[in-house]
C-alpha positions in Angstrom: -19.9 10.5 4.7 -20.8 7.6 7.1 -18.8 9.5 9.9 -21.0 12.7 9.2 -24.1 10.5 9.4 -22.9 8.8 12.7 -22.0 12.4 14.0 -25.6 13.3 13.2 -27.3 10.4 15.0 -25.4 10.8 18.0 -26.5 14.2 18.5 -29.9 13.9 17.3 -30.5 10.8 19.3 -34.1 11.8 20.8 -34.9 12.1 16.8 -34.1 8.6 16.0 -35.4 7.1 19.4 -38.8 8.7 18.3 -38.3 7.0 14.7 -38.0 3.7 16.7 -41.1 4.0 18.5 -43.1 5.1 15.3 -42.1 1.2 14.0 -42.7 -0.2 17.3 -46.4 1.6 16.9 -46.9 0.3 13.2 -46.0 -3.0 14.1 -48.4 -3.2 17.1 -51.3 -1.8 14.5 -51.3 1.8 16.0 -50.7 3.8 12.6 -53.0 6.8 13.5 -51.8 7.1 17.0 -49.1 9.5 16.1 -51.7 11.8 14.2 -54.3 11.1 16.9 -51.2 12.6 19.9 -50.9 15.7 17.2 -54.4 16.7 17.1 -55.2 16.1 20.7 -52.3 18.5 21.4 -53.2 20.7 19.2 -57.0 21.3 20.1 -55.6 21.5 23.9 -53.2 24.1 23.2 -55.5 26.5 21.1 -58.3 25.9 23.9 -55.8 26.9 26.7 -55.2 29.7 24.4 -58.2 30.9 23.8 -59.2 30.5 27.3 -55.8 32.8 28.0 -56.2 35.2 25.6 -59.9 35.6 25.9 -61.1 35.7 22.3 -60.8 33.5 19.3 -57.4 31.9 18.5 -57.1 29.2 15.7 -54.8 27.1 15.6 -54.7 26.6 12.1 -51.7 23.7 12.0 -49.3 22.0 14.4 -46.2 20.8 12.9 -43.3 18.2 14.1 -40.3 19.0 11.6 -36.2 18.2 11.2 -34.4 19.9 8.8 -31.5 18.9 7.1 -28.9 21.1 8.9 -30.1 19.3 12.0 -32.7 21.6 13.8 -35.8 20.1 14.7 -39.1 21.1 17.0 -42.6 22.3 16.0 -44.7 25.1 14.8 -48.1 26.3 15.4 -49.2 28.4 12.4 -52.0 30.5 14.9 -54.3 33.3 13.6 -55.8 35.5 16.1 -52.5 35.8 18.2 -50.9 39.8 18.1 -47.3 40.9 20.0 -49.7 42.5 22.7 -50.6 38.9 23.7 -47.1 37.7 23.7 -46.3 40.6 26.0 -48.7 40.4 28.2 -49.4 36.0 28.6 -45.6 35.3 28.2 -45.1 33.0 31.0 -48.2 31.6 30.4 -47.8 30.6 26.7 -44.7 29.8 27.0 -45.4 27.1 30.1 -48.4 26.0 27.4 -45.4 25.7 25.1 -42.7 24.0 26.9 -46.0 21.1 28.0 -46.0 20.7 24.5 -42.5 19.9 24.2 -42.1 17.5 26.4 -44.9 15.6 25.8 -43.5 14.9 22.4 -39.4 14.6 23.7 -38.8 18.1 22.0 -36.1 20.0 24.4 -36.3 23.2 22.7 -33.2 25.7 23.0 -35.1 28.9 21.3 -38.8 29.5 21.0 -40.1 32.7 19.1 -42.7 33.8 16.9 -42.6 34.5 14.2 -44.4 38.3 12.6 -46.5 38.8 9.6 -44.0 41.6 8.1 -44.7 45.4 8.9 -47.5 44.4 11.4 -47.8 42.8 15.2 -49.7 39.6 14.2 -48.3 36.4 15.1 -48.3 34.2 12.3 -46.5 30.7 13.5 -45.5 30.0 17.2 -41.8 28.0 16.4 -39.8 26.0 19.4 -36.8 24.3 18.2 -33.5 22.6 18.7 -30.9 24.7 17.0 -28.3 22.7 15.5 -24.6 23.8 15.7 -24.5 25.6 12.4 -27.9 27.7 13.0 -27.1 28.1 16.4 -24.9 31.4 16.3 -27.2 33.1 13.9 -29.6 33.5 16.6 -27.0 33.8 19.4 -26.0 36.9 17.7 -29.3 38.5 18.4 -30.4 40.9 21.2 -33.4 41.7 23.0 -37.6 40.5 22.8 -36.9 41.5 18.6 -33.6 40.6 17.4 -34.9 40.5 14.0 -38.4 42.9 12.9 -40.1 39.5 12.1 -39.3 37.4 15.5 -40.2 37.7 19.0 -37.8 35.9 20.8 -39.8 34.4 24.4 -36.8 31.9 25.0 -33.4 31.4 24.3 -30.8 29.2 25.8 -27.6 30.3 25.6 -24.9 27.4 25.6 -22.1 28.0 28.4 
């Protein structure tokens, strides 16, 4: 078990250096900055969007997340977002997108968004690190729609 745990840490090291700082912030009396960082990033990127798209996008919540296979990144639950947006701003959201990331050390290897089912709306934004177990089940996929409730904009296939 303690190997598996090591294992983890080492390749999930950005995860625990940003776990450090969190103390470093709560011992220096900072314990809202973290929120504070979320919500000024997320009112930026749903302005940029909204300025981009050219009508109302909401930007309903902005999440930082690890799961317990080892993936980690964000999501932006959006409303107002469609698959003709994606299409046509792709480069444009997705430089909004990868600003994000690296303001909060997130080196995402697939971002996509994710469909309400049987429609075109976008219902969450998602850029992650794929761990090595959910890695091929994404590989495996082909094209803008690998899936009919994804849109892949970025994918970084390993070499």
């Amino acid at each position: 078990m303690r190997l598996l745990q090591d294992a983890y840490k080492e390749s999930h090291a950005g995860l625990f250096k940003w776990r450090n700082r969190v103390g470093e912030m709560f011992a220096m009396g900072c314990e809202n900055m973290i929120t504070e960082e979320i919500l000024k990033n997320r009112a930026e990127f749903e302005e940029k969007t909204r300025k981009l798209i050219g009508r109302p996008v909401l930007l309903i919540e902005l999440d930082l997340f690890a799961l317990p296979c080892g993936c980690s990144g964000i999501t932006a639950n959006m409303r107002g977002l469609e698959v003709d947006d994606l299409e046509v701003f792709e480069m444009q959201i997705l430089q909004l997108v990868k600003e994000m990331a690296a303001r909060f050390e997130i080196k995402p290897t697939v971002t996509f968004a994710r469909l309400v089912p049987g429609s075109s709306i976008v219902a969450s934004l998602n850029w992650r690190t794929l761990c090595m177990r959910c890695y091929p089940e994404f590989a495996r996929g082909e094209g803008k729609m690998p899936r009919p409730d994804l849109y892949m904009l970025q994918f970084e296939r390993r070499k």
